[in-house]
C-alpha positions in Angstrom: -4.3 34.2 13.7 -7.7 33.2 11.9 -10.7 35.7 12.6 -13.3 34.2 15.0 -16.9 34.7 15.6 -18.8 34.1 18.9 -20.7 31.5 19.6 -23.1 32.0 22.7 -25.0 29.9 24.8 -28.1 31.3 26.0 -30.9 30.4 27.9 -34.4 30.8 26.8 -35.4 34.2 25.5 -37.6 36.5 27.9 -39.9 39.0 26.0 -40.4 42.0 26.6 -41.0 41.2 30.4 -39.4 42.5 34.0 -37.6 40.9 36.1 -39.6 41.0 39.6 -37.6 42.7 42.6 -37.8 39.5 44.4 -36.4 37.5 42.0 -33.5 39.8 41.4 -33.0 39.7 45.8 -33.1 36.3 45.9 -30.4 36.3 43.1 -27.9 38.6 44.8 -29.0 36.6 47.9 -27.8 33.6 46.2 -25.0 34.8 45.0 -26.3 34.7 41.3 -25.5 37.2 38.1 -28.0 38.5 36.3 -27.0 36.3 33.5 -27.6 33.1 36.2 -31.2 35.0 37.3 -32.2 35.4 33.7 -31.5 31.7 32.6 -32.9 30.6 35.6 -35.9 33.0 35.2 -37.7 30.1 32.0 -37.2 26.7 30.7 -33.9 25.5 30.5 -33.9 25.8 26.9 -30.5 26.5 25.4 -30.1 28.6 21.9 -27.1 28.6 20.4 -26.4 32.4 18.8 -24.2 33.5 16.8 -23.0 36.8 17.7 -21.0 39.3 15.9 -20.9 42.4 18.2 -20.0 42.9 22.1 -21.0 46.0 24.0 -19.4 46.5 27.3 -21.7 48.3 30.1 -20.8 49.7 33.2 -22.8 47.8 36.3 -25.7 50.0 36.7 -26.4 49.6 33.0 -25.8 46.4 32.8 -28.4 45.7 35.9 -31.0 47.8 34.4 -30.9 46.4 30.9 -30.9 42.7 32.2 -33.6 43.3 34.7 -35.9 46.1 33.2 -37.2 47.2 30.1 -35.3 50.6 29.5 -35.0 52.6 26.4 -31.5 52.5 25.2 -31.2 56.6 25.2 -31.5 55.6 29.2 -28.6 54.0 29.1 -26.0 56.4 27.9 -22.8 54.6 27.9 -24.5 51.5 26.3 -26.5 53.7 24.2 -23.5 55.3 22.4 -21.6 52.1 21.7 -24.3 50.6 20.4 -24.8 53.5 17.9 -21.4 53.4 17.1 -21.8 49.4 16.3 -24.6 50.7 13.7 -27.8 49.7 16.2 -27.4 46.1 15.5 -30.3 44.1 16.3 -28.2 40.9 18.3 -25.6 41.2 20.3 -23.9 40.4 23.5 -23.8 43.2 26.8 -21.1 42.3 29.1 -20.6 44.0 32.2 -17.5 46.1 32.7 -17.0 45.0 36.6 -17.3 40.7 36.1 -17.3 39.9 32.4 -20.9 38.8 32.9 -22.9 38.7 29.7 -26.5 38.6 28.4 -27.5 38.0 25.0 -30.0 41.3 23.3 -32.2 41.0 20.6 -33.4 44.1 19.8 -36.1 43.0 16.6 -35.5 46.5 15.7 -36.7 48.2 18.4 -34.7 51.1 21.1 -35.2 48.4 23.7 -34.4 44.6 24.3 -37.1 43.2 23.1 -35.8 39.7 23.8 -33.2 39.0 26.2 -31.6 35.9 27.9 -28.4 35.0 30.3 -25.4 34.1 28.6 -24.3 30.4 30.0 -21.4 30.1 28.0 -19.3 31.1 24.8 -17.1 29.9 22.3 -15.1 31.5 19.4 -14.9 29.5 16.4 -12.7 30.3 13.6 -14.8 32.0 11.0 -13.5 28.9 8.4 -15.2 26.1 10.2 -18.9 27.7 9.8 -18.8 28.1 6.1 
């Protein structure tokens, strides 16, 4: 078996903003992730990322870090594996509960300064990106 990276699909970036209570209702109304509220939140602008780290949250976590602006520290669970990871500055938080993801970019900061729903993701076989 070949190593593989990730390759993720993400919707336009948000910076540094909130996610408005009503917007995050009508999601849950909807039936919607936060991933699906988030790329629905801007343009339908699609980056392709390459991502080399995964952090798994539990729900609550998850939530807060895809709707708010919290320190990491407030975040405990998340907070430790992503010291563990080295504090990388891009990566992908999936939720523990659904396998829903959203993509972090941190610019070096103890929050996610830039954020944005994960639509999709492929691996690709770490050969065929050289």
């Amino acid at each position: 078996m070949s190593a593989t990276i990730t390759i993720a699909h993400v919707g336009d970036l948000i910076k540094k903003g909130y996610i408005s209570e009503r917007a995050i209702e009508s999601g849950r109304a909807a039936g919607l992730k936060p991933s699906q509220v988030l790329a629905d939140w801007v343009d339908e602008v699609v980056h392709d990322v390459t991502v080399f780290h995964r952090i798994l949250a539990p729900r609550a976590e998850y939530e807060d870090l895809a709707y708010n602006l919290p320190e990491f520290t407030d975040a405990p669970i998340f907070h430790l594996a992503w010291q563990q990871l080295g504090r990388p500055t891009e990566f992908l938080v999936t939720c523990m509960d659904d396998g829903d993801e959203i993509f972090i970019d941190t610019q070096g900061y103890d929050y996610a300064r830039y954020r944005g729903g994960v639509m999709d993701t492929e691996e690709v076989p770490v050969d065929s990106c050289a």
